[in-house]
N, C-alpha and C positions, 0 to 999 in steps of 0.2 A: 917620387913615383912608387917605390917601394912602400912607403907610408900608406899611398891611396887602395895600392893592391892588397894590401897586410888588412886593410880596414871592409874591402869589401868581401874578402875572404873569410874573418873573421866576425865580418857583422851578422849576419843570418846566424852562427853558430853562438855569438851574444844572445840575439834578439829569441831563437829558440830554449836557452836555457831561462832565459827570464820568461817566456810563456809558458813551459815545463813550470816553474815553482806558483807563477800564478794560478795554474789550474789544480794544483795542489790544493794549496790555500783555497782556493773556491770549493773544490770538493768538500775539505772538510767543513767548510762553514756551510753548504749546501746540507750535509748529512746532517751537520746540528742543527738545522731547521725544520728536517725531517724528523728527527724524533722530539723537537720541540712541536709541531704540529701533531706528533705521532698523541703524543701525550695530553694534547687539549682535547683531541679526539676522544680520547678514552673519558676525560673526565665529561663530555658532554655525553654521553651514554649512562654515567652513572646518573645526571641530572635530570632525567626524565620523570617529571612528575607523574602520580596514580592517577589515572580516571577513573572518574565516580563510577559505578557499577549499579544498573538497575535491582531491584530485589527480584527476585526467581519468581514467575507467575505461575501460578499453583497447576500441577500436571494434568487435572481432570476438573471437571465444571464443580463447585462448590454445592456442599446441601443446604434444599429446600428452607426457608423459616418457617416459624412454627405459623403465623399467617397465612403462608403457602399451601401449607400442610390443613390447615382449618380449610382453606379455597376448594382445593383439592378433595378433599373429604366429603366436604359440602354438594357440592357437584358429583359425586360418586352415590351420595345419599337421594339426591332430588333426582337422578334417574335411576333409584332400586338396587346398587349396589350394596350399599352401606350402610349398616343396620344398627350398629355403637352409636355414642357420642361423640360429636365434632366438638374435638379436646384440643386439635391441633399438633398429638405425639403419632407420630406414625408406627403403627405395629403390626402384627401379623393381620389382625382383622383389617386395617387397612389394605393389607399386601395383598391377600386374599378377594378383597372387595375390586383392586386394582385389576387383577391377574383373570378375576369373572368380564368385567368389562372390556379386557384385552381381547378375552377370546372371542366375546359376543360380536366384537367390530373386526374381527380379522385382523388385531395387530402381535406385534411378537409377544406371547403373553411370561413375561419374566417376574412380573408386581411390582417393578422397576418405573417410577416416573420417568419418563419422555417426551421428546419433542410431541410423537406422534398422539401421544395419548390425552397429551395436553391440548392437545387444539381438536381431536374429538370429544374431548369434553365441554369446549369451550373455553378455555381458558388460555388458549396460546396467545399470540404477541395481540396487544392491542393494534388496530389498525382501523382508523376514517374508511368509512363505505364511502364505497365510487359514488358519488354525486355526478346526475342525468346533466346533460349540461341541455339545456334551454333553445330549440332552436325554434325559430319565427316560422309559422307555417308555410307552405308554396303554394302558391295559385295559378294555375296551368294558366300560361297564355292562351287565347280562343282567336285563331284569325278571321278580322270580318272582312265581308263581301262588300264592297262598294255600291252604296243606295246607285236608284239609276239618276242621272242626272249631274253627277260630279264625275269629275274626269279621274280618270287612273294615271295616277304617278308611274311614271316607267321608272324604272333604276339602272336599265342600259344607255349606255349616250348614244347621242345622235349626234350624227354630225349635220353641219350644212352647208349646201354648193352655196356657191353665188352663182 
C-alpha cells in the first residue's frame, strides 16, 4: 500500500518533470525553425527578378517633318500668308507668315504650330464627312369616304340578344 501511495504521490511530479524537458526540447527545435524559416525568408527577397521598364515617353509633343512643315507653309501661301519658298525648313518668315494668320482668325498668335491653327488652315485630323443617310420618302395617308352603296364597317362590337 505504501508502494501504491509512494507511486501516486510521486507520479504527477515524474510525469511534470518529463513535460518540463520535453517543452524544452520543443522550444528549442521550434526556435531553429524559426530562424531556419527566418533565413529562407530573406533569401527570397533577395530573388526578386527586375522588370522590364518601359522607355520614358517624351515630355512634350515631338517636332513637325520637314513634309509637315512644306503642308503647313503651303497652306499659309494659298491663303496670302506666305510669300518665300515652300522649302519645308521652318523660319522666321514662316513664324511671321504663322503669327499674321493667327491674328487675322482670332487665335493666340505665338507663330507657334497648333492644334488650333491647324485645322483653321485646314489641315487638322483627317476625318470621313458625315454621309446623309437615305431615307424612303412619306406619303401622307388620305382617309376615304365610303362610295354610297357599300356598307360601313363598324370597329365597335355589337353584341346580340337572342
Amino acid at each position: 500500500m505504501k508502494s501504491v501511495f509512494a507511486a501516486l504521490l510521486l507520479g504527477p511530479l515524474l510525469f511534470a518533470a518529463t513535460a518540463t524537458k520535453s517543452k524544452s526540447t520543443s522550444r528549442s527545435s521550434s526556435s531553429k525553425a524559426k530562424t531556419a524559416s527566418h533565413s529562407t525568408n530573406s533569401s527570397k527577397k533577395t530573388r526578386h527578378t527586375a522588370r522590364k521598364r518601359r522607355p520614358a515617353r517624351p515630355a512634350r509633343q515631338m517636332q513637325p517633318t520637314a513634309d509637315r512643315y512644306k503642308d503647313i507653309q503651303q497652306a499659309l501661301a494659298d491663303k496670302g500668308y506666305f510669300k518665300g519658298d515652300v522649302t519645308g525648313k521652318w523660319g522666321p518668315d514662316s513664324s511671321d507668315a504663322l503669327q499674321r494668320f493667327q491674328t487675322d482668325n482670332k487665335l493666340p498668335n505665338d507663330g507657334k504650330v497648333n492644334s488650333l491653327s491647324l485645322i483653321q488652315l485646314g489641315l487638322g485630323p483627317k476625318r470621313d464627312p458625315i454621309k446623309p443617310v437615305a431615307t424612303p420618302p412619306v406619303t401622307p395617308v388620305v382617309p376615304t369616304s365610303p362610295s354610297p352603296g357599300t356598307p360601313s364597317v363598324s370597329t365597335s362590337p355589337t353584341l346580340t340578344q337572342p
